[in-house]
C-alpha positions as CSV (number, residue, x, y, z in Angstrom):
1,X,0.0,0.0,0.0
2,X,1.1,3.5,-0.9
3,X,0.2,5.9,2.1
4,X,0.9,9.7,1.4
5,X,2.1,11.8,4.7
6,X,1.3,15.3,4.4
7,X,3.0,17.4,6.8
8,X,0.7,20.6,8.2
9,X,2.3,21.1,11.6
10,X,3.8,24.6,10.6
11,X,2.8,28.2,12.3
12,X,3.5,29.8,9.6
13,X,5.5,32.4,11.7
14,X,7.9,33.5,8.5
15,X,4.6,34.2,6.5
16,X,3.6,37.3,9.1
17,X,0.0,35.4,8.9
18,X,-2.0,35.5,11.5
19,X,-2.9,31.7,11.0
20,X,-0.8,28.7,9.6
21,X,0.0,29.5,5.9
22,X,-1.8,26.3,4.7
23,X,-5.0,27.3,5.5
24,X,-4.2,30.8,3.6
25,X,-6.1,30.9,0.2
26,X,-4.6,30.5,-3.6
27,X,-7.2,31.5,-6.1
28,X,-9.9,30.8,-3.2
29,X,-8.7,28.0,-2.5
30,X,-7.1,26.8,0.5
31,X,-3.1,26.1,0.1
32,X,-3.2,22.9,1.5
33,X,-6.3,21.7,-0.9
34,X,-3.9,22.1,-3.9
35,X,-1.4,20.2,-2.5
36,X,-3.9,17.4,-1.3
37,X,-5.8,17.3,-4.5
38,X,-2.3,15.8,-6.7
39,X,-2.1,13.4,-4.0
40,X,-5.8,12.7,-4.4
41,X,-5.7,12.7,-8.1
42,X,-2.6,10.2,-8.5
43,X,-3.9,6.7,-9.2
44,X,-0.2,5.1,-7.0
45,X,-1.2,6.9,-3.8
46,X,-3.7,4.5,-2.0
47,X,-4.5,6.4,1.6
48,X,-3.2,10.1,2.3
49,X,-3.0,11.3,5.9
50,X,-2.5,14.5,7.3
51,X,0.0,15.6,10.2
52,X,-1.5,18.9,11.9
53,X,-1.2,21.6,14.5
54,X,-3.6,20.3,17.3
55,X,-5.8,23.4,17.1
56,X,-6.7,23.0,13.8
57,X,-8.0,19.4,13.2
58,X,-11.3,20.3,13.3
59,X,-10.7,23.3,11.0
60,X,-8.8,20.4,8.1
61,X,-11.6,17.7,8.5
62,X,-13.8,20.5,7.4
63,X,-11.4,21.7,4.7
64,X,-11.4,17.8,3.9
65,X,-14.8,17.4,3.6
66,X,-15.6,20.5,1.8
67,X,-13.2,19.7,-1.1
68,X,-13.9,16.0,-1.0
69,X,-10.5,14.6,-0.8
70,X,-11.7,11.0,0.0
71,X,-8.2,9.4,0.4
72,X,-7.7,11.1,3.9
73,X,-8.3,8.6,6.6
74,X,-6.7,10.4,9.2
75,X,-5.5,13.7,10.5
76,X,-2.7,13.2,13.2
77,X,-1.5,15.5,16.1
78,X,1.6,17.4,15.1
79,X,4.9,18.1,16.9
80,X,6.8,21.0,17.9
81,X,9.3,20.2,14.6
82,X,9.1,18.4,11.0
83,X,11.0,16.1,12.5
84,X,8.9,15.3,15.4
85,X,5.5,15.6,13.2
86,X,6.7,12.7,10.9
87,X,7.5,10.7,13.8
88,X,4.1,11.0,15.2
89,X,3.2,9.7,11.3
90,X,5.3,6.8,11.7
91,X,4.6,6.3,14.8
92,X,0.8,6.2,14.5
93,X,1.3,3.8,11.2
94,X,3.3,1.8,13.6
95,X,0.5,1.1,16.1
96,X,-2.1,0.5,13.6
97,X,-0.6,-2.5,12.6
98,X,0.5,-1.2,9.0
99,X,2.9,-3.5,7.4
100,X,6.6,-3.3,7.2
101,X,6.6,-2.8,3.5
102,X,4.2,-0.2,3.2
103,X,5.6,2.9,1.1
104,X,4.9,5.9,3.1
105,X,5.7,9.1,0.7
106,X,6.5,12.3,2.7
107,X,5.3,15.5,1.7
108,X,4.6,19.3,2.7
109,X,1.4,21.1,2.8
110,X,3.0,23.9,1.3
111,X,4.8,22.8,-1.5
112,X,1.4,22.3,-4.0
113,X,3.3,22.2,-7.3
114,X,4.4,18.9,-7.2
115,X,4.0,17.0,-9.8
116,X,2.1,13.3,-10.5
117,X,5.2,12.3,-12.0
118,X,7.3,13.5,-9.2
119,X,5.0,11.2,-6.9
120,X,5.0,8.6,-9.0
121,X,8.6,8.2,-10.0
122,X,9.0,8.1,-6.0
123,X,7.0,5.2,-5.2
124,X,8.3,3.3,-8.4
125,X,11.6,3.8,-7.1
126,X,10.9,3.0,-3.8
127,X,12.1,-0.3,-3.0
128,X,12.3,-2.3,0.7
129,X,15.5,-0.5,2.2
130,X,15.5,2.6,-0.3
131,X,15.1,5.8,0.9
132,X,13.8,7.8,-2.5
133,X,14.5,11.4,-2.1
134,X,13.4,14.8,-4.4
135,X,15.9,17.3,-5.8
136,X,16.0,20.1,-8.4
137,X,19.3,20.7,-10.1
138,X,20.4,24.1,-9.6
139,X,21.0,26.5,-12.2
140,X,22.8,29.4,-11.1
141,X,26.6,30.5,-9.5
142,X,27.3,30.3,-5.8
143,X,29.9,32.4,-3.5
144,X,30.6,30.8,-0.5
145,X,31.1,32.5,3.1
146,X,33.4,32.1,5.7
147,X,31.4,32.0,8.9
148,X,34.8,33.6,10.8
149,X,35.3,36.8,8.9
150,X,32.5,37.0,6.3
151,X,34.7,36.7,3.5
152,X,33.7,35.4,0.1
153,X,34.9,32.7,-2.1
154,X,33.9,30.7,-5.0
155,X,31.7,28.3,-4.5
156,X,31.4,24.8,-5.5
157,X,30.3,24.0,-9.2
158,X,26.4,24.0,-10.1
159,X,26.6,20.6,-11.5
160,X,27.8,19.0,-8.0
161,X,24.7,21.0,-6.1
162,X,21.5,19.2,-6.0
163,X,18.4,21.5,-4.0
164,X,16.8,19.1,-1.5
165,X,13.2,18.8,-2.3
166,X,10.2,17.0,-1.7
167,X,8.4,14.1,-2.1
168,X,10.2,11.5,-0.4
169,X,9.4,7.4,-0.3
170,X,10.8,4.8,1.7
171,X,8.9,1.4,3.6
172,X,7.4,2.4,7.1
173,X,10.2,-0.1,8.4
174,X,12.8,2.2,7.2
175,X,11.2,5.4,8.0
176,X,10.9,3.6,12.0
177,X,14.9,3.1,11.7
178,X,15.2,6.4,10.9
179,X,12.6,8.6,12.8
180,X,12.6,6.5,15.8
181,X,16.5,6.9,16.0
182,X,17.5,9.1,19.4
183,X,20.6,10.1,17.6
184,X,18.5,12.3,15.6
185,X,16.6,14.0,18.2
186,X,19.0,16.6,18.4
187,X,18.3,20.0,17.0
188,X,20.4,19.8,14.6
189,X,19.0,17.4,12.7
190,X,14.8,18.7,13.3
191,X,14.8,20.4,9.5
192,X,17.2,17.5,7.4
193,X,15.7,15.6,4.8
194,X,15.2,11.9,5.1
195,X,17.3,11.8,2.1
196,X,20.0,13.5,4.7
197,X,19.1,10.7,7.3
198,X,19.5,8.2,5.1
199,X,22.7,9.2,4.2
200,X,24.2,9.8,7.4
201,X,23.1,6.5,8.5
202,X,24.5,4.8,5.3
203,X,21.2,3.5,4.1
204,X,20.9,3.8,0.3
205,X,19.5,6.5,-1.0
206,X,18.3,7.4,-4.9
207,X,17.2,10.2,-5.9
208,X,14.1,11.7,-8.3
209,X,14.6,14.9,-9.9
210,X,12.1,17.6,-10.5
211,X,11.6,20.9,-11.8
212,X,12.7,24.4,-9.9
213,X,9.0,25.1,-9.4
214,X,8.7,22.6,-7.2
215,X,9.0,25.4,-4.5
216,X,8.1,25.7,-1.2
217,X,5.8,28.7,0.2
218,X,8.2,30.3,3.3
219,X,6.9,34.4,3.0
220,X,4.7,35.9,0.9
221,X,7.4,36.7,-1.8
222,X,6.7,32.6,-2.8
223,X,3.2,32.9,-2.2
224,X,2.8,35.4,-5.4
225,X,5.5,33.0,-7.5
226,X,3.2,30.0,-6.8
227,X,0.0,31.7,-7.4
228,X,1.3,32.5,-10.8
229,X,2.7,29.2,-11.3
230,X,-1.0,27.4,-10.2
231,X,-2.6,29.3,-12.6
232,X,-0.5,28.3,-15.6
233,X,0.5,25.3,-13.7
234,X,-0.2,23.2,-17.3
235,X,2.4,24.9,-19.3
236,X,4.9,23.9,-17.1
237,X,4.4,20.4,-17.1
């Protein structure tokens, strides 16, 4: 079974909203509809279910009811971090007795120009101790900075950068290896990629690439790019 985890957990506090960005609304819309209706509409992605802010669970069922997404089977209690709200995903997958081999594919609310092809080339190349990461090659030239004295240098080439994106796939019994692993607790680790898990624990990771517009909305600067984007969202396909 392919189970979709969308993460909702955020405040939103870089968006100067007064409520979490997802519920703010693209072409009337709310932010996180867009996002849930490619997971909806992809024929791979079985169940979808939704990590949110506590406050606001009663506020997404009826967001999920209005706009029909019938996949959701669940909205889950957030944490205080990505990190911690994906564990609370595993975690509940864990006690409902889902099976090892399930393919959970990990995505954020705000990041509603995925692709099906992005999701689908996930899960295909998802396999039983694979972690399947997202990245956009990167198109431009980097300095780099010395965190001592502020000083600039050249940084490394474009074509050894990849930018660390979203979806992600791996099997719920790898995403419990590497959620459930104290290690990464730290703070350090609460905004890495389970690409950058995976990698730092040596499991093997492949990657799917996307386009650049498969951005995420941070301030309100991304929120105009993506409404533009939505509304031509075919041409870019």
């Amino acid at each position: 079974m392919n189970i979709a985890l969308i993460l909702a957990g955020g405040r939103g506090t870089r968006f100067d909203a007064n409520y979490p960005k997802q519920f703010v609304e693209i072409h009337r819309t709310p932010l996180i509809v867009h996002t849930l209706q490619k997971f909806e509409s992809c024929e791979s992605v079985d169940q979808i279910y939704i990590v949110c802010l506590e406050d606001y669970i009663d506020e997404m069922n009826n967001i999920v009811n209005q706009y029909s997404i019938n996949k959701v089977k669940d909205i889950i209690i957030g944490g205080n971090t990505r990190h911690e709200s994906i564990r609370n995903g595993i975690n509940y997958f864990i006690q409902k007795g889902f099976a090892n081999t399930d393919k959970i594919i990990i995505h954020n609310a705000n990041m509603p120009l995925v692709t099906l092809s992005n999701i689908n080339d996930v899960i295909e190349k998802c396999t039983d101790n694979i972690v399947v990461t997202t990245a956009a090659k990167c198109h431009g030239f980097f300095y780099q900075i010395s965190e001592e004295n502020e000083g600039l240098s050249i940084g490394p080439s474009r074509n050894c950068l990849l930018h660390a994106k979203v979806p992600e796939a791996m099997c719920l019994s790898v995403a419990d290896k590497i959620y459930n692993y104290d290690e990464f607790n730290e703070k350090k680790y609460e905004s890495y990629t389970a690409g950058m898990l995976g990698i730092l624990m040596n499991l093997d990771v492949k990657v799917s690439l996307c386009e650049s517009t498969n951005m995420k909305i941070t301030t309100k600067e991304d929120y105009k790019l993506v409404e533009v984007y939505l509304e031509n969202e075919s041409k870019y396909e």
